[in-house]
C-alpha positions in Angstrom: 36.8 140.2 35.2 40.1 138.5 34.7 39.6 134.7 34.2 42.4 133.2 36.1 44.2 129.7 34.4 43.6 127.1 36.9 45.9 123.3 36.7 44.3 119.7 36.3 44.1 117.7 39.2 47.0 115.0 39.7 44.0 112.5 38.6 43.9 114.0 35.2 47.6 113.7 34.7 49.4 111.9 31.2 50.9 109.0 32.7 53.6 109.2 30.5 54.6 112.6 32.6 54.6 110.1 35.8 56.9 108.5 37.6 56.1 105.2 37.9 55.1 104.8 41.6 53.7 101.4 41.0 57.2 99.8 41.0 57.3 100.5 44.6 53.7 99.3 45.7 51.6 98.1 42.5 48.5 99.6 44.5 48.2 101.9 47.9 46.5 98.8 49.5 49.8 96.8 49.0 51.4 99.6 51.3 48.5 99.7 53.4 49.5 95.5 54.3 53.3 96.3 54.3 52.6 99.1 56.9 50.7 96.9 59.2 53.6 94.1 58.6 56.6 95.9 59.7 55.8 96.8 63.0 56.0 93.0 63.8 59.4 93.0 61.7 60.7 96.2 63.7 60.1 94.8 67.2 61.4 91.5 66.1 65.1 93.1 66.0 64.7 93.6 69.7 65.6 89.9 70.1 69.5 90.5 69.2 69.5 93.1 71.8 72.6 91.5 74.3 73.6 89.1 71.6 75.7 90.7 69.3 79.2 89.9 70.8 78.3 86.4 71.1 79.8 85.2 67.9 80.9 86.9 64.7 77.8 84.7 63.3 75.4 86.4 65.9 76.3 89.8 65.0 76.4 89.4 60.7 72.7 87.6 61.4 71.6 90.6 63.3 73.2 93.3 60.7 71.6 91.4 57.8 67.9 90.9 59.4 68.4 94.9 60.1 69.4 95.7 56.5 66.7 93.6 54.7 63.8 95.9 57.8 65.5 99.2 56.6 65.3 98.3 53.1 61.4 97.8 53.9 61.3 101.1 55.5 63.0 102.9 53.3 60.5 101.8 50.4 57.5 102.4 52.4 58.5 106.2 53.2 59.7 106.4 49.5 56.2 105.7 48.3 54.6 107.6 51.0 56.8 110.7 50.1 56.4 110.9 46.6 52.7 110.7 46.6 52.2 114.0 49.1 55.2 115.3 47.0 53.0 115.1 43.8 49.5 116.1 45.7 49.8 118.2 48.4 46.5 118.7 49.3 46.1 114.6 49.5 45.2 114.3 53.1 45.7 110.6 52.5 48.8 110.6 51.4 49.7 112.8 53.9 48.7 110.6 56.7 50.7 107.8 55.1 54.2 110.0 55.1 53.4 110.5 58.9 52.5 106.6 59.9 55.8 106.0 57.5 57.9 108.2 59.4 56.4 107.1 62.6 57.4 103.5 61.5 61.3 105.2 61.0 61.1 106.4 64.4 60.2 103.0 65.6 62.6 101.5 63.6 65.5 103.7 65.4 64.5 102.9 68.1 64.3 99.0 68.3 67.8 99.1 67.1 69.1 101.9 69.6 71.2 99.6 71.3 72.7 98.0 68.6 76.3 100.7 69.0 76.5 100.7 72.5 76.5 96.9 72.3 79.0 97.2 69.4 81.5 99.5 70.7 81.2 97.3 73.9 83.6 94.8 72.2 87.0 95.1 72.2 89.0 96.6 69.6 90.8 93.1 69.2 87.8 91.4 68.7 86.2 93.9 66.6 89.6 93.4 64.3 89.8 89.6 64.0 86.0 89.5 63.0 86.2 92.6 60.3 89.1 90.8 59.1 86.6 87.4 57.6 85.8 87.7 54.1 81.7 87.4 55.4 82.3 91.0 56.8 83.8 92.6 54.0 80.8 94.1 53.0 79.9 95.1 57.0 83.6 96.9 57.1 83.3 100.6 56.7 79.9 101.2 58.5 81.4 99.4 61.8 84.5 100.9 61.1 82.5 104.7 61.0 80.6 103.4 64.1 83.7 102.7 65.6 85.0 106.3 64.4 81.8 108.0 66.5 82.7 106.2 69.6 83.0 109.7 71.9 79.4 110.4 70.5 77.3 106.9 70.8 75.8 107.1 74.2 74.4 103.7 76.8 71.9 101.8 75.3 69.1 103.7 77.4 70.3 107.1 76.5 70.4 106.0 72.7 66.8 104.1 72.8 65.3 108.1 74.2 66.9 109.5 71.8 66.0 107.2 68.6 62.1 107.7 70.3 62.1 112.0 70.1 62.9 111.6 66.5 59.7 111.3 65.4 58.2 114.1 68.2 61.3 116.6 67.2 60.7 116.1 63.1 56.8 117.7 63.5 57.7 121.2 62.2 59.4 119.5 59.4 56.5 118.6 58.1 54.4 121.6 59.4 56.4 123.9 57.8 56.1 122.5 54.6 52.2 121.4 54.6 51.3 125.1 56.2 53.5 126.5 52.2 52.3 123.8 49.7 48.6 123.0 51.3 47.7 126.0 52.8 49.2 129.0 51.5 47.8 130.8 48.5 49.7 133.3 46.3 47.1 135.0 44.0 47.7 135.1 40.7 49.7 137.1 38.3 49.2 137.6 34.5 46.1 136.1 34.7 47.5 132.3 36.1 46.9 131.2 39.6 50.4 131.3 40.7 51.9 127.9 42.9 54.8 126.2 44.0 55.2 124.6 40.4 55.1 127.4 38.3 56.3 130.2 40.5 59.8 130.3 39.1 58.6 130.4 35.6 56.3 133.6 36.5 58.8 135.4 38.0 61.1 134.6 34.4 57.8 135.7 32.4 59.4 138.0 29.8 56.8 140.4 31.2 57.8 142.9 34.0 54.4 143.0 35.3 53.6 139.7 35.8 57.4 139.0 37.2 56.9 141.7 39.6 53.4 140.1 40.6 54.3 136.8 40.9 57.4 137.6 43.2 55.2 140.3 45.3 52.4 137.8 46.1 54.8 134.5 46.7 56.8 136.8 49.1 53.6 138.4 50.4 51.7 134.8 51.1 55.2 134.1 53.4 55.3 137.1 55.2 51.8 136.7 56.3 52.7 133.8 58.0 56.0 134.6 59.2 55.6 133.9 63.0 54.7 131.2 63.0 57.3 129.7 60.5 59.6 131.6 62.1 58.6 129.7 65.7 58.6 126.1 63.4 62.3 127.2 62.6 63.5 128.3 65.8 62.4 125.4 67.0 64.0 122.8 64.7 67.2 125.0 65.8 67.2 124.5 69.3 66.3 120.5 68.6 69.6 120.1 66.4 71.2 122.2 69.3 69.8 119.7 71.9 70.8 116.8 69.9 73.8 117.9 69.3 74.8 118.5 72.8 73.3 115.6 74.0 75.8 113.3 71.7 78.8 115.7 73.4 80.0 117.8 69.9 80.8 121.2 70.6 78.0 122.7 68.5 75.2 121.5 65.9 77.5 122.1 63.0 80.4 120.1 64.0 77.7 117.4 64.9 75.9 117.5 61.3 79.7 117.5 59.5 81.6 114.9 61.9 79.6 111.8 60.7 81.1 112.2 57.5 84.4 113.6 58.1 83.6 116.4 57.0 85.6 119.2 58.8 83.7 122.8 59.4 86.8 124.4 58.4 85.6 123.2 54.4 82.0 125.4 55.3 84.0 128.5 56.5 86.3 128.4 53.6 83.4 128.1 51.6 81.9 131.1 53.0 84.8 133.2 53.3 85.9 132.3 49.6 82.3 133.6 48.7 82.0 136.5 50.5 85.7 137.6 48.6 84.5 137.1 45.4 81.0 139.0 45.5 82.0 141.7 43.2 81.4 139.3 40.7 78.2 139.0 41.1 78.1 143.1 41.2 79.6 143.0 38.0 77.0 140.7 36.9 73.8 142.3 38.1 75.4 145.5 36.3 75.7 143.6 32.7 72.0 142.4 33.5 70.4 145.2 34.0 72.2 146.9 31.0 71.2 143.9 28.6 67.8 144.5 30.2 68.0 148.8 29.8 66.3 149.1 33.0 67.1 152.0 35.1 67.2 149.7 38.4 67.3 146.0 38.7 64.7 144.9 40.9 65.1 141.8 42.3 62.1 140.1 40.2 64.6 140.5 37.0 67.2 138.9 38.0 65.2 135.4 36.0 64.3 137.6 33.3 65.1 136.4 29.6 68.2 138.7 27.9 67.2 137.4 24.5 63.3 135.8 23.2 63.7 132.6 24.9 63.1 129.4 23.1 60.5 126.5 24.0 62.1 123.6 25.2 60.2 120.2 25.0 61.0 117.6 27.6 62.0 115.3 24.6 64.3 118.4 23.4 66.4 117.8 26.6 66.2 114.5 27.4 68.6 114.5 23.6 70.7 117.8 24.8 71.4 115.7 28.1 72.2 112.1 26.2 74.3 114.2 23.5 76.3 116.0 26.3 76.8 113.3 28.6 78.8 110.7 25.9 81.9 111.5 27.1 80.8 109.2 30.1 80.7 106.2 27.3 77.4 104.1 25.8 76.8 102.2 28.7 76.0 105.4 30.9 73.7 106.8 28.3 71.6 104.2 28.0 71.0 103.8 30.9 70.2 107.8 31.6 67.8 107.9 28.4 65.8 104.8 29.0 65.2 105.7 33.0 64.2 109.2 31.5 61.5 107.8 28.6 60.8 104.6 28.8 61.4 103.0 32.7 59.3 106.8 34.0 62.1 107.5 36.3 60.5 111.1 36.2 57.2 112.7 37.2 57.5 116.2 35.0 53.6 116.9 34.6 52.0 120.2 36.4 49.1 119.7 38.5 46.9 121.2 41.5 48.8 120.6 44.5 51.9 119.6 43.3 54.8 121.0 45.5 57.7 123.3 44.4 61.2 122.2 43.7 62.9 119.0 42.5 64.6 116.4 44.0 65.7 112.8 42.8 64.8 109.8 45.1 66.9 106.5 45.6 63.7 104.7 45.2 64.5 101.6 48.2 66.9 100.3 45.3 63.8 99.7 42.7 64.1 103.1 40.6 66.1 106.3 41.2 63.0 108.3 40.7 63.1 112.2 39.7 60.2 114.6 41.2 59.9 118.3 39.3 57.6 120.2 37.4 58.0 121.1 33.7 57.8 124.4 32.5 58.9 124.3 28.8 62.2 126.5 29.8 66.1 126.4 29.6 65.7 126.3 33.4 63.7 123.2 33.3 66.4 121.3 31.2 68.5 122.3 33.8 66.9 120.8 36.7 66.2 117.7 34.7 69.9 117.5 34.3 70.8 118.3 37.5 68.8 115.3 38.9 69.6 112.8 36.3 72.9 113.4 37.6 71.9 112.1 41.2 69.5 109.3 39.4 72.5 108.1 37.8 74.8 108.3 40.8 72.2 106.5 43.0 72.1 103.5 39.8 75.7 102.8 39.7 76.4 103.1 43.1 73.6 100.7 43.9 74.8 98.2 40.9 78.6 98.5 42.7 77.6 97.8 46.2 75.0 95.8 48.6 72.8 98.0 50.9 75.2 97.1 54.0 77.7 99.6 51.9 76.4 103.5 53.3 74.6 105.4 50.4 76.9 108.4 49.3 76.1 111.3 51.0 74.6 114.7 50.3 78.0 115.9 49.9 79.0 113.6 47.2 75.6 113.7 45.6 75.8 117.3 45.1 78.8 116.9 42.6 77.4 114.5 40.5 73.9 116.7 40.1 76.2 119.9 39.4 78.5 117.7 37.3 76.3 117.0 34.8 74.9 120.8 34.3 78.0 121.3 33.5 79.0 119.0 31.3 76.0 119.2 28.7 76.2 122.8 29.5 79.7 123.2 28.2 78.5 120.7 24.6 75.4 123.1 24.0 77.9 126.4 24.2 79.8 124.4 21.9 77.3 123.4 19.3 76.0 127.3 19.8 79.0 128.6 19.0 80.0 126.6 16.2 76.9 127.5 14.3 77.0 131.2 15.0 74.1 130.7 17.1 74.9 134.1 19.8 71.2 134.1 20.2 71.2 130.2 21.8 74.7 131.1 23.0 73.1 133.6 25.6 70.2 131.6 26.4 72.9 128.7 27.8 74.7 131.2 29.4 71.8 132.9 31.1 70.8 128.8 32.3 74.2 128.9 33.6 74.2 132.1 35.5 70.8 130.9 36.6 72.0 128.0 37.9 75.1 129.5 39.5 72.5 132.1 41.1 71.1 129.4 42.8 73.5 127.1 44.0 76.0 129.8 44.0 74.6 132.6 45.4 71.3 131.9 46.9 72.8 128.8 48.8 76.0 130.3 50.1 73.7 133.0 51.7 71.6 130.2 53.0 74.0 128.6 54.7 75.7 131.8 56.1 72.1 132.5 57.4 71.7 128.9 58.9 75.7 129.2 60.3 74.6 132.7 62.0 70.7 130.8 63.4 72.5 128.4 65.5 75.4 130.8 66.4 72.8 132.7 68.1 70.4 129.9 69.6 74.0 127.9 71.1 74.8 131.6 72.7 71.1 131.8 74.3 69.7 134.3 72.1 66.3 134.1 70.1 65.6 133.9 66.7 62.2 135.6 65.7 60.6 137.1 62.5 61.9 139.9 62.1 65.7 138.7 63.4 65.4 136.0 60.4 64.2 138.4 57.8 66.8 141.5 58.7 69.3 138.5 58.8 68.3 136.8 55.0 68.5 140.4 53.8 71.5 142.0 55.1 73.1 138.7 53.3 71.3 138.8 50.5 72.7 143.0 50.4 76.5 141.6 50.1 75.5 139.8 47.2 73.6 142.5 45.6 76.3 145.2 46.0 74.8 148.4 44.3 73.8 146.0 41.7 70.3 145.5 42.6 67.0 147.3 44.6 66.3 145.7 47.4 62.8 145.6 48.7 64.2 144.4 52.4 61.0 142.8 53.8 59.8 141.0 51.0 63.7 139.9 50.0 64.2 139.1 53.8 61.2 136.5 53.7 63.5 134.1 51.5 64.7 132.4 54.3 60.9 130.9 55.1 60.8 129.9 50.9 63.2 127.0 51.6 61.9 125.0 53.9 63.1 121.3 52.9 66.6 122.9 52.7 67.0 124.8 55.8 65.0 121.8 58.3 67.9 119.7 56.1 70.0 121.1 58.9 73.2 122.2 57.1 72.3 121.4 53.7 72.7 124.2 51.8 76.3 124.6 51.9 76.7 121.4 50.3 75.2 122.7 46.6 78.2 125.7 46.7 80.9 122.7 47.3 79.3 120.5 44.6 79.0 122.6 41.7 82.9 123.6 43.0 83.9 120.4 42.6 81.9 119.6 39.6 83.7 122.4 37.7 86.9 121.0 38.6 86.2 117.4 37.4 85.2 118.9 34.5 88.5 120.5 33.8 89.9 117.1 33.6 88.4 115.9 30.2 90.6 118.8 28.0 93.7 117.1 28.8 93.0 113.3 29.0 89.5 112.2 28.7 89.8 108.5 29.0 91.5 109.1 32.3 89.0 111.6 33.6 85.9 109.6 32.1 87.4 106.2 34.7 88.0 108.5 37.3 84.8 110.1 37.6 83.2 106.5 37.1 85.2 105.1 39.7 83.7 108.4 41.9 80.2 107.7 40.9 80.2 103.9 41.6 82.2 104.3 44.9 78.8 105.6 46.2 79.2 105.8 50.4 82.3 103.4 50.4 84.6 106.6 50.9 83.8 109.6 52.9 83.1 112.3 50.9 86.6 114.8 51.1 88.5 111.6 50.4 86.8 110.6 47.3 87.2 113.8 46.0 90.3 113.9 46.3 91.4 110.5 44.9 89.5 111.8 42.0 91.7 115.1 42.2 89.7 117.6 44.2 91.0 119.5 47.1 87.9 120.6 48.6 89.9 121.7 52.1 91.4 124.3 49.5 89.6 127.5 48.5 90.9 126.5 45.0 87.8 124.7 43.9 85.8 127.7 44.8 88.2 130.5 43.5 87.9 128.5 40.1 83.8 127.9 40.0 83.9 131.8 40.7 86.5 131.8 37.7 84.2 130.2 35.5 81.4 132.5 36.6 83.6 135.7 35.5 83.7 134.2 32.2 80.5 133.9 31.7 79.8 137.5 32.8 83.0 138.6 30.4 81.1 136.4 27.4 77.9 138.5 28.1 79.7 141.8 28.2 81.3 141.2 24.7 77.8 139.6 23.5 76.3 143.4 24.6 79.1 145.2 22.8 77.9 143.5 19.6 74.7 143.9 19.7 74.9 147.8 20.0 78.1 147.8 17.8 
């Protein structure tokens, strides 16, 4: 009988590998007595309600009292979050997330009337009091609440729809507890397989075990695919909903307007991608001749070219400081002491833990860093793709008060992607210099990796998302089988002839992603970032004292700017395909690189 590798429980963990939660709440009681506070503090706002154009004083006393209740929120779902995030199974923690979210729902709520009220004043008014030096750090959120104007509805109309938050965000977390709680995978190679260490299974350098560990993930997902298809279709037609009830012309627009984002930048996105797919033929070809398979399967497309390397989590934390000193001393620091010695990061496997990564603003105590790690080139990679969002959320935070917006997902995705690529391009270096092709491919096959995923997997996620709503805004239905014949004929234009499809099991991908897709719009964002990352990084060849300030000044400018404009003070077009056409540039290269590397080794 085959003995099959179970993981310690999250009690058993190295705290060392743990982030350190207890910054937020030194014990779960102290969350527990901040929980029952802050309904008290919520309803209290409740009292400016009518007030807010009696005086500039009135209305800065009412924006401060709410800044200082979200911050409390915020810190209570942060902590709430993290600790389901790291134990799945915890049916404690899970009930905490939900009274925290129930609290955020409340919390909308009480303040629902606060734009009505505010768009209520004149435009003189509003003027003569943004113009005192005690609102200068209040002027671009009223300013972008003025810009919403056609979308902020009466007072009563605002309060119903700050209450069906909480109600409309259920299969947000269904969809998620029924993958990381309930679902079981099997094993493959002789190890249980799980959210954490699925991605390293299917890269085990064993085709077997691969081809197991990819069967029984997709397998688990298709057994449940009604009803996750029913959870989606659902979240659809509430974004739908919302988004009519607000007046935009569709959920896309109403996702993208808040930040000025115009759709036109998702469609060029998409439309770049979809003309620049024979690269990633090309690529699948050099793959599966590096491999000498006679067909690329889809559970080889992780697989290791070359005998792939250990890699230490104290191994990358140097790669990342040595690769990131173009951004000066200061920046460093800070990066390596929030990654060793301030436990920024929670990197150990356990039972339960969740899949993915993701790096957490922490209520302005710690940008934490959630991920699991596997002792891989890919897990370098993730740690430096969320250092880069640690260390955006630390200087942004250090440059602004909390009245300033947070930089959006849009700009957060550049600074994750940025910061791949900048250690990515000193490793190849390093490799290169020491006649290291072995290394040399290993970086390169992290890169592809990562381009796989943000630019390839994500692209076709957000064409699928692009085509749900398309459907559910013309009446139609979204069901199982719809979703899955939908993920794969996308997933077919990437593959060209390149790879063997196994449609049912490749189609299921879209159920695999549920934080992303109930993100609503998300995905697309990942395909811009590591766009603009690549161009940023262009800048250091020619003057890197210029491009180090300017990508500072990006970094610390946080929410201040929407997101198109402070790329393109920085010198990125992102209403141009250009960004795009040069990422997919870059990812030619690479394939080119690999090519030459192959001619070698049979040479």
């Amino acid at each position: 009988m085959t003995t099959v590798k179970t993981l310690p429980a999250r009690a058993d963990a190295p705290k060392a590998q743990t982030w350190d939660i207890e910054a937020l709440y030194v014990t779960p009681g102290e969350w527990d007595a901040e929980a029952d506070r802050l309904p008290a503090a919520i309803d209290a706002l409740g009292a400016h309600a009518g007030h807010l154009g009696d005086s500039p004083a009135a209305l800065l006393g009412y924006l401060t009292q709410a800044d200082e209740v979200q911050l409390r929120v915020q810190r209570l779902l942060s902590y709430a979050s993290m600790s389901a995030s790291v134990d799945g199974r915890d049916a404690v923690a899970a009930a905490r997330r939900d009274r925290a979210t129930g609290l955020s729902a409340r919390l909308g709520s009480a303040v629902a009337f606060a734009q009505p009220e505010l768009l209520a004043l004149p435009d003189t008014t509003l003027d003569t009091w943004l113009a005192r030096p005690d609102f200068a750090a209040q002027r671009v959120r009223l300013e972008r609440v003025r810009r919403n104007r056609p979308h902020v509805r009466s007072a009563e109309v605002e309060a119903l729809l700050g209450a069906v938050q909480a109600p409309f965000a259920s299969e947000r977390g269904i969809h998620p507890a029924l993958a990381n709680m309930d679902l079981r995978f099997g094993s493959a190679g002789g190890e249980e397989i799980t959210q954490g260490n699925v991605d390293r299974l299917t890269s085990a350098s064993d085709r077997d075990v691969r081809r197991e560990a990819w069967e029984h993930y997709a397998d688990a997902h298709l057994a449940v695919k009604h009803a996750q298809a029913a959870m989606y279709a659902t979240n659809v037609r509430q974004s739908a909903f919302l988004a009519q009830a607000r007046q935009y012309p569709d959920a896309i627009t109403a996702s993208l307007a808040p930040d000025a984002i115009p759709v036109g930048v998702v469609t060029t996105l998409l439309d770049t991608y979809r003309a620049n797919t024979p690269t990633w033929h090309r690529y699948w070809r050099v793959r599966r001749e590096w491999l000498n398979l006679p067909e690329l399967r889809e559970y080889d497309v992780k697989a290791a070219l070359v005998p792939t390397r250990a890699v230490s989590y104290e191994q990358a934390v140097e790669w990342i400081a040595q690769g990131m000193a173009p951004l000066g001393e200061a920046y460093v620091q800070d990066m390596r002491q929030g990654l060793t010695t301030e436990r920024w990061v929670d990197y150990v496997e356990n039972a339960g833990k969740r899949q993915g990564a993701y790096s957490n603003g922490g209520g302005r105590v710690k940008p934490f860093i959630f991920m699991t790690w596997n002792g891989t080139m890919n897990s370098y990679s993730t740690l430096a793709h969320e250092i880069g969002h640690s260390m955006h959320s630390l200087l942004s935070t250090r440059a602004h008060p909390y009245s300033v917006p947070r930089y959006t997902l849009f700009h957060a995705e550049v600074a994750s992607n940025f910061n791949q690529a900048m250690v990515r391009q000193h490793l190849l270096a390093q490799a290169r210099a020491a006649g290291d092709t072995e290394f040399e491919v290993q970086i390169i096959e992290e890169a592809l990796s990562n381009f796989h995923r943000y630019f390839f997997i994500m692209p076709t996620l957000a064409a699928f998302e692009l085509e749900c709503y398309r459907r559910i805004e013309a009446g139609g239905t979204l069901s199982a089988p719809d979703l899955t014949q939908l993920t794969a004929d996308l997933l077919a234009q990437g593959y060209g002839d390149g790879v063997t499809m196994d449609r049912d099991r490749s189609g299921i991908m879209w159920a695999q992603f549920s934080t992303h897709l109930y993100a609503n719009f998300y995905a697309y964002q990942y395909a811009t970032g590591i766009s603009a990352a690549h161009q940023l990084l262009e800048q250091f060849a020619s003057d890197p004292e210029t491009a180090r300030t300017t990508y500072l000044r990006f970094l610390e400018s946080g929410g201040s700017s929407d997101p198109i404009d402070a790329l393109k003070e920085a010198g990125v077009d992102m209403l141009s395909p250009e960004p795009v056409q040069a990422t997919f540039r870059t990812l030619a290269g690479y394939v080119d690189r690999l090519e030459e590397l192959l001619t070698q080794r049979r040479g």
